[in-house]
C-alpha positions as CSV (number, residue, x, y, z in Angstrom):
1,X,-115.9,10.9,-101.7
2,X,-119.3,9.9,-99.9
3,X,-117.9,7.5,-98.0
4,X,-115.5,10.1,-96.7
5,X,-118.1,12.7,-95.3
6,X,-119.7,12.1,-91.7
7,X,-120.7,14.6,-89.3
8,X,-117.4,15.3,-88.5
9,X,-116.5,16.1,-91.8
10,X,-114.8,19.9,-91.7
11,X,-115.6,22.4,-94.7
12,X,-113.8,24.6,-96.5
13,X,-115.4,27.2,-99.2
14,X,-114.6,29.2,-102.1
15,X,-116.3,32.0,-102.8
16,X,-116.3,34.2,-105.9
17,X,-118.7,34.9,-109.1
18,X,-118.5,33.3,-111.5
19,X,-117.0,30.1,-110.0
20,X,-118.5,27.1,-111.6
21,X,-115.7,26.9,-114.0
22,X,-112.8,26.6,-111.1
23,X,-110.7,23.7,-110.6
24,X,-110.1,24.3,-107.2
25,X,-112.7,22.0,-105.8
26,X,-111.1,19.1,-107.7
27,X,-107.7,19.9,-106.6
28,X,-108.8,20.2,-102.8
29,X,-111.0,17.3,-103.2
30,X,-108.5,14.7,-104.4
31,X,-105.9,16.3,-102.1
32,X,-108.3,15.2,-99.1
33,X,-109.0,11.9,-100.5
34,X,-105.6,10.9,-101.7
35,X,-104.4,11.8,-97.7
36,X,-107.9,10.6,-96.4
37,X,-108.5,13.8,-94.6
38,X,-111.8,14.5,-93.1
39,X,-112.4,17.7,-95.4
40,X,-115.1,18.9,-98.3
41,X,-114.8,21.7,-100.8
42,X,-117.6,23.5,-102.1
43,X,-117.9,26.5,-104.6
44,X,-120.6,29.3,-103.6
45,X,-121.5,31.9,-106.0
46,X,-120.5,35.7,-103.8
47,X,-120.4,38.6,-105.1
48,X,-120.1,42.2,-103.2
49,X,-123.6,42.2,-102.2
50,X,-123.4,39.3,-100.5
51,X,-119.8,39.1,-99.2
52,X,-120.4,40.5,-95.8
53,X,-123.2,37.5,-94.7
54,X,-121.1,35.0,-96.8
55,X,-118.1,36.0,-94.5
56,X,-120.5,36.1,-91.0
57,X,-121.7,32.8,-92.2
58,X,-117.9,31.2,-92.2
59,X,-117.8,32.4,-88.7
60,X,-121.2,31.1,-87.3
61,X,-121.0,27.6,-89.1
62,X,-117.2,26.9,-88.1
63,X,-116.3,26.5,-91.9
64,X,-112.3,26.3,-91.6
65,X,-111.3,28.3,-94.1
66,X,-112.4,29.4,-97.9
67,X,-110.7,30.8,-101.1
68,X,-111.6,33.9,-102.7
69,X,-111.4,35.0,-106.0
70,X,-112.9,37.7,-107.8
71,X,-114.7,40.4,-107.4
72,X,-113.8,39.7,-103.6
73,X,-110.1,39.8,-103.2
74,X,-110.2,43.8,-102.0
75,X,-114.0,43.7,-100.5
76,X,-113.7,40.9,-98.1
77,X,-110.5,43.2,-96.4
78,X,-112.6,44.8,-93.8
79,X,-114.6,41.6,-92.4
80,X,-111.5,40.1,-91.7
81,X,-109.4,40.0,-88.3
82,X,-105.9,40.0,-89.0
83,X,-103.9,40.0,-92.7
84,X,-100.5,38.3,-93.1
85,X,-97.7,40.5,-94.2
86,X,-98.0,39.7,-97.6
87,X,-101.8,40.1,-97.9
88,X,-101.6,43.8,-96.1
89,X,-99.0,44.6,-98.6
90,X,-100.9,43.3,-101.7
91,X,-104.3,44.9,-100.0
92,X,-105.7,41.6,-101.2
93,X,-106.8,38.4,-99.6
94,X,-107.3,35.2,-102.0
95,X,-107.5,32.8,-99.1
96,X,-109.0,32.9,-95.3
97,X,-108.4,30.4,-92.4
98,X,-110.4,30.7,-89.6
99,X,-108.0,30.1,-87.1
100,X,-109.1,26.6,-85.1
101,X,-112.6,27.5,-86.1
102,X,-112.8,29.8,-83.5
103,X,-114.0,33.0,-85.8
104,X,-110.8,34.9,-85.7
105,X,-110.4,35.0,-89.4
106,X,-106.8,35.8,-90.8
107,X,-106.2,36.8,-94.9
108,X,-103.5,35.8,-96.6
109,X,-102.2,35.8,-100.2
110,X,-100.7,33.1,-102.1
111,X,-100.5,33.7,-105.7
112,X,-97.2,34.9,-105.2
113,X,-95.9,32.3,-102.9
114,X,-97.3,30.3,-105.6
115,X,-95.2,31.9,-108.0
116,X,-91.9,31.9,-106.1
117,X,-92.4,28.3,-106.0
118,X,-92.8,27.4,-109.2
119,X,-89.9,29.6,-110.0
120,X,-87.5,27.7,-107.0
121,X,-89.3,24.2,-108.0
122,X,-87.7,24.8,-111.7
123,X,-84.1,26.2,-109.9
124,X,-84.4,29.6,-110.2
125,X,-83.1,31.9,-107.9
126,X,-84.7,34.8,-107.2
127,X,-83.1,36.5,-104.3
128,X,-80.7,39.3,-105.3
129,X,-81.6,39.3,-108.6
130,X,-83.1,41.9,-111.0
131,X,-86.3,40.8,-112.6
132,X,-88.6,42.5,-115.2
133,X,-92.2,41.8,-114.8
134,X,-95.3,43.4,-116.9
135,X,-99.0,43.5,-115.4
136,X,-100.2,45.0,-112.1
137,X,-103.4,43.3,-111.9
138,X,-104.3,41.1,-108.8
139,X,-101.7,38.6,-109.6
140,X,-98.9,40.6,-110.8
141,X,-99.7,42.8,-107.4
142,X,-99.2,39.3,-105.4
143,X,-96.5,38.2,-107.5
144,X,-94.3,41.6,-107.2
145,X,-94.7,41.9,-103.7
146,X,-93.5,38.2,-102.4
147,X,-90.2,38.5,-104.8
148,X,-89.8,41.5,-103.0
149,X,-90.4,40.2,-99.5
150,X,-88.1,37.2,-101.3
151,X,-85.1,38.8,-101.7
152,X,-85.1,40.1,-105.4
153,X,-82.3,43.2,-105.9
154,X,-84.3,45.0,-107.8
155,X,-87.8,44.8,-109.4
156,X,-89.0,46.7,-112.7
157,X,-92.7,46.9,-113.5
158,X,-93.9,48.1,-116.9
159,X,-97.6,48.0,-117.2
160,X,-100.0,49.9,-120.0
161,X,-101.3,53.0,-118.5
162,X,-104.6,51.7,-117.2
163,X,-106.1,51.6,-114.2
164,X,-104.0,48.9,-112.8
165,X,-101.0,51.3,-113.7
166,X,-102.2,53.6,-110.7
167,X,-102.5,50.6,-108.2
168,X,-98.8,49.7,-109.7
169,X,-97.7,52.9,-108.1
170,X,-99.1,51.9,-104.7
171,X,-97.3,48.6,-104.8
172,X,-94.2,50.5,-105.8
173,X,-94.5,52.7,-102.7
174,X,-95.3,49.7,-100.4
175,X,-92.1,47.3,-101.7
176,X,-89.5,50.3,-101.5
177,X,-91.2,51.7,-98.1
178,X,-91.1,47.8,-96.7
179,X,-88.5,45.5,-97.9
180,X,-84.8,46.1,-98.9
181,X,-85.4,45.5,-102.9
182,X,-86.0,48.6,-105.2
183,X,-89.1,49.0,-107.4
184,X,-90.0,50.9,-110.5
185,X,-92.5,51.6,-112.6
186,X,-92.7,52.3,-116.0
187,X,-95.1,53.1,-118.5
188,X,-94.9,50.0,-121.5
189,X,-95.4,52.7,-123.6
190,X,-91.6,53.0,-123.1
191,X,-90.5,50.3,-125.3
192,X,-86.6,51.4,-125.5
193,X,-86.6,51.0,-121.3
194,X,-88.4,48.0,-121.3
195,X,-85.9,46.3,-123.6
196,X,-83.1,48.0,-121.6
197,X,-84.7,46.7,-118.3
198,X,-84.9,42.6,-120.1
199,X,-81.5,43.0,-121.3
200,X,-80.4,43.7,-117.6
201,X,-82.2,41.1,-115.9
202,X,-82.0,37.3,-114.7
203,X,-86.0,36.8,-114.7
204,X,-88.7,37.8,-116.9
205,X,-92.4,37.6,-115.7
206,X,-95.0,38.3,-117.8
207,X,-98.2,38.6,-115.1
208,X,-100.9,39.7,-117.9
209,X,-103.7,38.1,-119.1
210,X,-101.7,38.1,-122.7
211,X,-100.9,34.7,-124.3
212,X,-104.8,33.2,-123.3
213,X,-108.1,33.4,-125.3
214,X,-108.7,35.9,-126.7
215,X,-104.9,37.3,-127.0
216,X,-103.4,33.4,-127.7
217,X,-101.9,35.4,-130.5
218,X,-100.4,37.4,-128.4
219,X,-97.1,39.0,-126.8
220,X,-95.1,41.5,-124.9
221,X,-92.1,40.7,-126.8
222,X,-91.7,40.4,-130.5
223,X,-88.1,41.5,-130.9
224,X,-85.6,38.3,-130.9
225,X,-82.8,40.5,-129.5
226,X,-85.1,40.6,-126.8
227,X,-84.3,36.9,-125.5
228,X,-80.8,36.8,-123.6
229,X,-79.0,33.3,-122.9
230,X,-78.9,34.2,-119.4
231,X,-83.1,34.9,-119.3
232,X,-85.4,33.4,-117.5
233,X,-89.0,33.7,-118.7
234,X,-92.2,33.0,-116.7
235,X,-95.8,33.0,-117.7
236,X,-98.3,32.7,-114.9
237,X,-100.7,31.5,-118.3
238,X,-101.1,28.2,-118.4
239,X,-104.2,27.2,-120.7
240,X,-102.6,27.0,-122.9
241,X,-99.4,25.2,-122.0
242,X,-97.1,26.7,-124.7
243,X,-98.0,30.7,-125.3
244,X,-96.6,32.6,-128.1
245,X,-94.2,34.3,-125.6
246,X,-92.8,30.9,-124.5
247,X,-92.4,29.7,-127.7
248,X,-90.8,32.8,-128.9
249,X,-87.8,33.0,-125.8
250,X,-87.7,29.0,-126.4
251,X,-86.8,29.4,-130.1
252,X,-84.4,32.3,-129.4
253,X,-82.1,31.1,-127.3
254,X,-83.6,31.7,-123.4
255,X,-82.2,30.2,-120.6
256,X,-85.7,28.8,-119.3
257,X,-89.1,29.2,-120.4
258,X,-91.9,28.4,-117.4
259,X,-95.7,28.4,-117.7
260,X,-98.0,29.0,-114.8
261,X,-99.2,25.8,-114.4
262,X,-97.0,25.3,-111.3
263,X,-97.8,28.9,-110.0
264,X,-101.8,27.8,-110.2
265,X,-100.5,24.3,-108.2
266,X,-98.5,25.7,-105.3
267,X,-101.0,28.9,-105.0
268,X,-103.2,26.1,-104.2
269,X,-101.1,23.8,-102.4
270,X,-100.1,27.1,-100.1
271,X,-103.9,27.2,-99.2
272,X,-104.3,23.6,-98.4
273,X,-101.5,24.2,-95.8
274,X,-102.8,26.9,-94.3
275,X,-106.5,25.3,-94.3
276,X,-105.5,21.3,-92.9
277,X,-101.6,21.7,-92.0
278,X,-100.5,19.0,-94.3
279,X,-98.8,19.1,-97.6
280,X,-100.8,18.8,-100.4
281,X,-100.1,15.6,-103.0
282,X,-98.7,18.4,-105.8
283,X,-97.2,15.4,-107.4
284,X,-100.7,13.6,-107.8
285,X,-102.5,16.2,-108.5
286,X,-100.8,17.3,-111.3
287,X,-100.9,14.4,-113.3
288,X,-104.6,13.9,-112.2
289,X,-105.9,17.0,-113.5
290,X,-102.9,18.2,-116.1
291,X,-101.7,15.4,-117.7
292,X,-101.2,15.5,-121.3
């Protein structure tokens, strides 16, 4: 790496708390060395409080982009220029390029982008299809709204009635006042609807934190009439590789099972694009950082 940086040597950021325990400066780091790109990524510890001089600082020091993870994805909205479709739809930003280091700095989104190409990189199609998907956290907000600015028929959402349940509703609004597919939402209360909505539907995406420590125990679905031959089943988890709900469709019979170790990839992959214009080394990386 030393050998790489000079003092033309362009930066790129991530900013979040806590952050030390990210991957993404690996990832973007081997990317740049593996293509012998004149780029360095660095992790800073941002929070709210300092969010706003964090974001004037990318500006006055020309750094060419940064990611952003939490508790920033909302917060950083109003220091921004310009938001790409997907980012003013999701009302959340996970990655910033300051457009040819001028200052104008644009938000975009790409956990769901991410997702879509995990999903197409396995040969799933989602356009015109209907998919079932529980969480409406951050990514299940990013992952709803790109299937439905992909082409999906019809997306159902069951979430627990939480907070994230009232920000579900807003998404809801958005895709069906936006893009041509229809939303729902439904309380997972409803356990009769949600098996209903599985039973209809070509894709199921479970966008919770459920399958990872603590809740490795864990699943949405327990019922093996649950798992169709025709079902699809994603799991942006991937630590570990295997959840229960994988294992569970696996052994009964589903048509795919996928974990989100390719949604965390191209989410990345998506940024390095956006940040240096060239196509990251997926290929490399993940048998660099992921390999069994």
């Amino acid at each position: 790496m030393t050998e790489r940086l000079d003092g033309h040597t362009l930066l790129i950021s991530l900013i979040a708390t806590p952050i030390r325990h990210s991957l993404s400066p690996t990832m973007h780091n081997e990317a740049f060395a593996k293509l012998g790109l004149d780029y360095a990524y660095l992790a800073f510890e941002v929070g709210n409080e300092e969010l706003k001089d964090a974001v004037q600082g990318i500006r006055a020091l020309g750094i060419r982009g940064s990611n952003v993870s939490m508790p920033n994805k909302q917060a950083i909205i109003p220091y921004l220029d310009e938001l790409s479709p997907a980012a003013k739809l999701c009302g959340a930003v996970n990655t910033v390029v300051n457009k040819d280091g001028k200052g104008h700095l644009v938000g975009h989104i790409t956990d769901g982008t991410g997702a879509m190409r995990s999903l197409k990189e396995e040969g799933v199609e989602v356009k015109d299809q209907i998919v079932t998907m529980t969480g409406a956290g951050g990514a299940g907000t990013a992952i709803a709204i790109q299937a439905a600015l992909d082409g999906v028929k019809e997306l159902r959402i069951f979430n627990i009635e939480d907070a994230a349940f009232e920000n579900a509703k807003e998404t809801v609004k958005k895709i069906n006042e936006n893009t041509d597919c229809v939303a729902t939402l439904t309380s997972l209360k409803n356990q009769a609807a949600f098996k209903q909505s599985i039973a209809e539907s070509a894709i199921y995406i479970d966008g919770t934190g459920v399958g990872m420590k603590p809740l490795e125990k864990e699943s949405l679905i327990n019922d093996p009439e649950m798992i169709h031959e025709n079902l699809v089943v994603f799991d942006v988890v991937y630590i570990p590789k295997e959840t229960k709900l994988l294992k569970f469709a696996k052994d009964n019979g589903a048509k795919k099972v996928i974990n989100g170790l390719g949604m965390m990839l191209y989410q990345g992959a998506e940024a390095f694009k956006l940040f240096t214009g060239e196509d990251m080394p997926v290929d490399y990386i993940r048998e660099l950082l992921f390999k069994d």
